[in-house]
N, C-alpha and C positions, 0 to 999 in steps of 0.2 A: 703715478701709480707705482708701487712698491713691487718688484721682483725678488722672491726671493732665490737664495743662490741653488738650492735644492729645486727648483722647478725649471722646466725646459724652459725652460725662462723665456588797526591802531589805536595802536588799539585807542582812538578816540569816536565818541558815538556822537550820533545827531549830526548837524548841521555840517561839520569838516567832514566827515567820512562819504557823506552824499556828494560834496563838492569835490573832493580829491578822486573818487570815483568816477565822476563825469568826465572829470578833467584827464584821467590820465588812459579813461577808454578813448576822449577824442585826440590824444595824442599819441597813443598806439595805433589808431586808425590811419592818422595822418604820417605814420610811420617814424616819427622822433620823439627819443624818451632821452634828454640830455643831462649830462651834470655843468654845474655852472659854479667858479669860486677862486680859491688862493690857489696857486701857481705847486705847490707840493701837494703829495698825497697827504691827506688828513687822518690820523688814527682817533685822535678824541676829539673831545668836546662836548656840547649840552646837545639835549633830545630837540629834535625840529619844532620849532611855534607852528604854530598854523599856518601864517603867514610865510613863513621858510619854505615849509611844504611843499608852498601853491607856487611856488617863486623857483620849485627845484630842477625848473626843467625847461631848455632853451631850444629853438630850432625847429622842424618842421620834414626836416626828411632823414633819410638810415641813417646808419655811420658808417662812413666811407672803410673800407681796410682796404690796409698797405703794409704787404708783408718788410719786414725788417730784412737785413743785410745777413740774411742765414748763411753757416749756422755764426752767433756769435761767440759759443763757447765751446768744445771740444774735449774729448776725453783725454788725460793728459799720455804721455808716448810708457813704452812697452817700461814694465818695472815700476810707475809712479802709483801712490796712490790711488788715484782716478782713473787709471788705464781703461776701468770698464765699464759698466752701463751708470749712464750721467745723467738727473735730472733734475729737474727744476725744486728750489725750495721756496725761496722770498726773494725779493727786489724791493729794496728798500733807499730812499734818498734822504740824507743829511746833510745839508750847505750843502755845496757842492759838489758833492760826491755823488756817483750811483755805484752801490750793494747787488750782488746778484751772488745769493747763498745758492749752492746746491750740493746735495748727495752723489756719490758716488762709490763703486764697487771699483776695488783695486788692489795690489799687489797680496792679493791671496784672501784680504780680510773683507767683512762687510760692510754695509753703507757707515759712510764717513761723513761730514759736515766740511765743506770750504767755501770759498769767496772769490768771485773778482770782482774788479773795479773799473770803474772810465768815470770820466768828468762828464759826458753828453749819454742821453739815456738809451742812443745807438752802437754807445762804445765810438772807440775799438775796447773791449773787455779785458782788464789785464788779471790773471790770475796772483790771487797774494801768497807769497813763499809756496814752500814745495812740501806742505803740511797741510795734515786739516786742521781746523781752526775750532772743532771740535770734536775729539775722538770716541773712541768707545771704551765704556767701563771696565774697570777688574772683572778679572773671569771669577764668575758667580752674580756677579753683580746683573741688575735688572735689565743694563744697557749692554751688555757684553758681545751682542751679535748684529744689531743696530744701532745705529744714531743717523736720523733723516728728519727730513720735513719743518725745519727751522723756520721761525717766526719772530722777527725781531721787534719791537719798540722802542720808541726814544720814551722814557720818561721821566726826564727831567737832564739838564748839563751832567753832562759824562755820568749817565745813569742810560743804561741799557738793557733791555730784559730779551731774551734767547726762550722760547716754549720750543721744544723740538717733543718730536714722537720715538722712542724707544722701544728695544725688544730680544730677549734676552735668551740664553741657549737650552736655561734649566728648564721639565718643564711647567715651573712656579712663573716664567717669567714667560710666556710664546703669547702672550697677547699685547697687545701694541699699548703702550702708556706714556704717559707725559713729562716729561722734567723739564724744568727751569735751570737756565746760565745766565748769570751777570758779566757785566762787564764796563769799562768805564770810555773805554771806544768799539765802532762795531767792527773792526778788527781782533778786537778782544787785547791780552789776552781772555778768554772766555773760563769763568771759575762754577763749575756745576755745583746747584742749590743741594745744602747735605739733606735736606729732606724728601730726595725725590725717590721715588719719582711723584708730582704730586697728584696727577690723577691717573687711576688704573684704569685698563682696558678704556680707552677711550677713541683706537682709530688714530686716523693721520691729520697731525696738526694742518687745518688753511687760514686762519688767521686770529689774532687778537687784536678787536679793540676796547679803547675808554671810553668811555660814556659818563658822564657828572660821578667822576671816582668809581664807577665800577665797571670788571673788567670782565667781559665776554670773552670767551675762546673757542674759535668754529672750528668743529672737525669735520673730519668725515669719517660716518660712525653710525653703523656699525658695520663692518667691511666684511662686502660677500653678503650681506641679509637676503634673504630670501627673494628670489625673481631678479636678482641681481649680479650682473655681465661680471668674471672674473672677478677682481677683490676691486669694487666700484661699491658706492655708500652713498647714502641718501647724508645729509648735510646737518648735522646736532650744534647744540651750544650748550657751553658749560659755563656757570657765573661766580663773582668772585667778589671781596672789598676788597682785595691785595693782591700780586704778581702769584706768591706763595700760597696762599688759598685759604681759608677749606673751600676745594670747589664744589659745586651743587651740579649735577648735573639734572637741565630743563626738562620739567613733566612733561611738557609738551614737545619732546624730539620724538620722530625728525620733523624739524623747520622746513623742508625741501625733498620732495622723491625725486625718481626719474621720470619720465616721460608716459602718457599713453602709452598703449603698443600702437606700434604704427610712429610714433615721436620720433623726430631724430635722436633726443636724449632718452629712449626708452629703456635699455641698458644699463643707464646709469652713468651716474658722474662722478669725475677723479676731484680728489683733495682743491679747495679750490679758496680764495682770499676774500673774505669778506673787508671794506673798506666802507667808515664812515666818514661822509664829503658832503659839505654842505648841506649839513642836518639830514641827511638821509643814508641808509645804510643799503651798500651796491656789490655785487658780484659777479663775480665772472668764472664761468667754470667750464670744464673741459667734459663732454660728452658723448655716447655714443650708443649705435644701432644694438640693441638684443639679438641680431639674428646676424652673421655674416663675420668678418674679422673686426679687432678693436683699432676700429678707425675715428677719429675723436677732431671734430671739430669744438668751437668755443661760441656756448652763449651767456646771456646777462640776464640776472633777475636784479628786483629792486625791493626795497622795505622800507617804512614809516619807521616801524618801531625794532625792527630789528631780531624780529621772531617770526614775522607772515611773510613771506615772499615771493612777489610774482614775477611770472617766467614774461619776458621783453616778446614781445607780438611776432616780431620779425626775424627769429631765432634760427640758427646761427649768425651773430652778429662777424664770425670771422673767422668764415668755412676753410676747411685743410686744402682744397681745390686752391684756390687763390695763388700757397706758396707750391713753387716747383718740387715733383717729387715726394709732398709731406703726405704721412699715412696719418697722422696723427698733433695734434697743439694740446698737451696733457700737463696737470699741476700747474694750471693757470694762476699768477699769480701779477696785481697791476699796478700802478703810480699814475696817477690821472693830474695831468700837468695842460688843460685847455688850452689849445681846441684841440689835445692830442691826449688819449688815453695808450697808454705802452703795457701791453700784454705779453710778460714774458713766461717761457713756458716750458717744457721738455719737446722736442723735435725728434719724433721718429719717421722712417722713409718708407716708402714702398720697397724700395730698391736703394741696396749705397754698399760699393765697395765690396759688390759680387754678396754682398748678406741680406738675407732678406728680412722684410720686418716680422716681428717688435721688436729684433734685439739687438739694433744699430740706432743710438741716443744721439742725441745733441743738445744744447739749447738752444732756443731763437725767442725773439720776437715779433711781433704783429702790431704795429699801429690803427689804432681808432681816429679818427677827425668827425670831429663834432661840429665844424662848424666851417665856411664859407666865407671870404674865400683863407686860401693858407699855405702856407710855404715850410716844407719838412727837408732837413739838412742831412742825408743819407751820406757816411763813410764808407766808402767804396775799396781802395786801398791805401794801407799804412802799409811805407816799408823805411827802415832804416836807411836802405839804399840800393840802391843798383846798379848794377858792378858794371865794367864799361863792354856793350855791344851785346848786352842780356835785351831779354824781354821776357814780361812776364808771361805765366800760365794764363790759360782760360779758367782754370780750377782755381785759381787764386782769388778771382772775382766774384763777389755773390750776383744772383742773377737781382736786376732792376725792375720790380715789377714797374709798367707804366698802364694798366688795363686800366685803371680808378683814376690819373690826372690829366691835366690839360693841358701843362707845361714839363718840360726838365731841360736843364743846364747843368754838364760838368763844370767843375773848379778844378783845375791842376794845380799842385801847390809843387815844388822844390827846390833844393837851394844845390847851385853848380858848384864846382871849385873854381879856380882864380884859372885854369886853365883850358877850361869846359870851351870846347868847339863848334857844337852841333847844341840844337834844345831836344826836348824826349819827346817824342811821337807819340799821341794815344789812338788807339784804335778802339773803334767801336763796331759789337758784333749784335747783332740780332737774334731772335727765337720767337715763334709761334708760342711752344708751349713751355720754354724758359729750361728744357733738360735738351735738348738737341739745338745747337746754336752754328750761325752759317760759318761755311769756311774762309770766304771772303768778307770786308770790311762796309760796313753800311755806314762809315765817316772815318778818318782819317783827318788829324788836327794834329798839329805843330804846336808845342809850347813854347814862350817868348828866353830866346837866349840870352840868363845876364849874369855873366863870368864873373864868380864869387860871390851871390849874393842872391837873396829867396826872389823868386821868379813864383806868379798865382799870375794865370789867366782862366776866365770863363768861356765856355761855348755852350749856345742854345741849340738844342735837338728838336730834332722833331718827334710829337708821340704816337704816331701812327703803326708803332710798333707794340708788341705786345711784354717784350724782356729783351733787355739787354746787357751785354757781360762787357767789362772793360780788361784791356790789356796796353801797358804803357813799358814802350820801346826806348832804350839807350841808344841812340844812333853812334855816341861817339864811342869809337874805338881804344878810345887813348884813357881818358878819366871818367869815372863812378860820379853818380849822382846823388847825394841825401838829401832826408826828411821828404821822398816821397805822401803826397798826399791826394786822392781822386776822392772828390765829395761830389755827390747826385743831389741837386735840391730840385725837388717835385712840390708842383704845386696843380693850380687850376686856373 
């Protein structure tokens, strides 16, 4: 959801549609609606056979959430660009990389476009240079006071297409429109299309895909309509034969309202990623109550064709309760890598650092499991090193949700010097409700001592607990330890 800085801040008939209908009421019944397919998130490809359709959906009960290793990303320190409110834009993977674009408000100017990176979809998140990676226009220009809501695509080797939402000071320019960036890696550098912006007043970009060469771009649009929570939009699409346009905007938006009253999305829903995967086009989006504060959990609709779409039976698929502290999971945006979907998002708190919410950001993630049994690889801490007779913070560690599995084992990974005396001690702490954690150790593990060279041992916990925070101790006095490593693999 966009702050600005001035405010207190299927269509097939007959015989399939009878059958697909059956089929996916008694699988809303039975409480699982899955996706099944290739190991990356999919942007294109051809419209679902009928057969695809019927075949689109695995499984038999919810989908598990497991909140991620919050927060992943952080607004960056006092003077940087990003110093100030951070959120979520796209997560995007290529080879082996993961993309996690977001906006940010920083050193005096407005929303700015940047990037981190990690090899694993948990991170650790490394942010790229100390630049955004896509700036704001000449003053006059359309973009001159925003640039947010990035949306990337691969298409085609070293061809990358960038749709972000724009918004400009003059006022010819105060309603929110679209431009296009190319680039030949998604690092950029990133070069803005000279004909943009290419669609006006269209709201905050959530996502584009391809379909048999043509190109869909979902917004959220039009922002603030009527009966609708703060600047929250019901869900449009605009169509395309090229990145460039001319775009059409669909007779038929919006594709998606909010909720009944009474809904938990009644409110209205934040900017949010439409994804097509295995012939069906799926969503995830961030919503919330009409009446009360903007507190925003994450639910899932589903589409044939990519224009009707139904809201998932069991909605919220990946309530704000879950993670410790969170007020809000907003600008949902996902990479569906089975039996794990990764919902990366904006993190705002109840409570953090004496400020209260909405105006204390982060990003995080939320994992989905689709499927039984399964084993997810949680980075706990990355440290360079630790210096000799330190130990770390409790603040250091994200909290462990364990309330959803049925196993977890630490992994301690580090490498001693040739003169290393002592191995590193991990402690492990406890919590009820994952923000007040005990004073004393509910395990206590020795790492295996092996002078000059990387040292990895496992220990199995028990999960009778509800959250736990890790802290790893330097016993030796004398010599520092590197390439600290604490991974949490949770499973069932």
């Amino acid at each position: 959801m966009i702050h600005s800085m001035r405010e207190t801040r299927i269509g097939k008939a007959g015989l399939f549609c009878t059958v697909a209908a059956v089929l996916v009421g008694m699988l809303l019944l039975s409480g699982g609606l899955w996706c099944e397919g290739a190991s990356n998130r999919a942007r294109g490809g051809d419209l679902p056979s009928e057969s695809e359709s019927r075949n689109a959906f695995l499984g038999s009960g919810p989908f598990v959430q497991i909140p991620g290793p919050n927060p992943i990303i952080t607004p960056g320190p006092d003077g940087a660009w990003d110093d100030g409110v951070t959120e979520a834009a796209d997560a995007f993977r290529d080879v082996d990389t993961y993309y996690f674009y977001y906006h940010a408000i920083g050193a005096g100017k407005g929303y700015r476009l940047g990037v981190a990176t990690a090899t694993s979809p948990l991170g650790p998140f490394k942010k790229h240079g100390d630049k955004p990676v896509l700036d704001l226009g000449p003053k006059g220009s359309w973009d001159d006071l925003y640039v947010a809501c990035a949306m990337v695509l691969k298409d085609g080797p070293e061809k990358y297409y960038m749709w972000y939402s724009g918004h400009g000071r003059s006022p010819k320019h105060r309603k929110w429109s679209i431009g296009l960036a190319t680039a030949s890696h998604p690092l950029g550098p990133w070069e803005k299309y000279d004909g943009n912006p290419i669609l006006k007043d269209f709201g905050y970009v959530g996502g584009v895909v391809k379909v048999k060469g043509k190109y869909r771009l979902y917004c959220a649009h039009p922002i603030s309509g009527p009966g609708y929570k703060g600047d929250y939009s019901p869900l449009a699409v605009a169509l395309a034969d090229s990145p460039e346009g001319p775009w059409t905007k669909y007779p038929g938006n919006p594709l998606m309202e909010k909720g009944d009253l009474g809904d938990w999305d009644d409110g209205g829903i934040s900017e949010a990623e439409v994804l097509y995967h295995n012939g069906m086009f799926h969503m995830f989006y961030g919503g919330t109550e009409l009446y009360g504060p903007r507190l925003e959990s994450v639910g899932y609709a589903y589409s044939f064709d990519g224009f009707k779409f139904t809201k998932y039976g069991r909605n919220p698929v990946a309530k704000r309760q879950a993670n410790p502290n969170a007020a809000a999971f907003a600008e949902v945006h996902a990479i569906i890598e089975p039996p794990f979907i990764y919902l990366y998002h904006t993190l705002r708190y109840e409570k953090h650092n004496n400020r209260s919410f909405p105006w204390t950001e982060d990003l995080g993630v939320q994992v989905l499991v689709t499927e039984r049994p399964f084993g997810l690889d949680m980075p706990v801490l990355n440290l360079e090193s630790l210096d000799a007779g330190k130990i770390t913070r409790l603040h250091d560690s994200p909290s462990v949700c364990l309330s959803t599995v049925g196993k977890v084992a630490l992994t301690a990974e580090c490498t001693y010097s040739q003169e290393a005396k002592k191995p590193i001690r991990i402690h492990v702490r406890s919590s009820y409700d994952g923000i007040s954690y005990d004073t004393s150790d509910l395990y206590t593990f020795d790492s295996e001592l092996k002078p000059g060279q990387l040292s990895r041992k496992t220990f199995e916990l028990d999960t009778r607990v509800r959250f736990i925070k890790i802290l790893v101790e330097n016993p030796d006095e004398s010599e520092s330890v590197s390439n600290v490593k604490i991974t949490a693999t949770l499973g069932d």
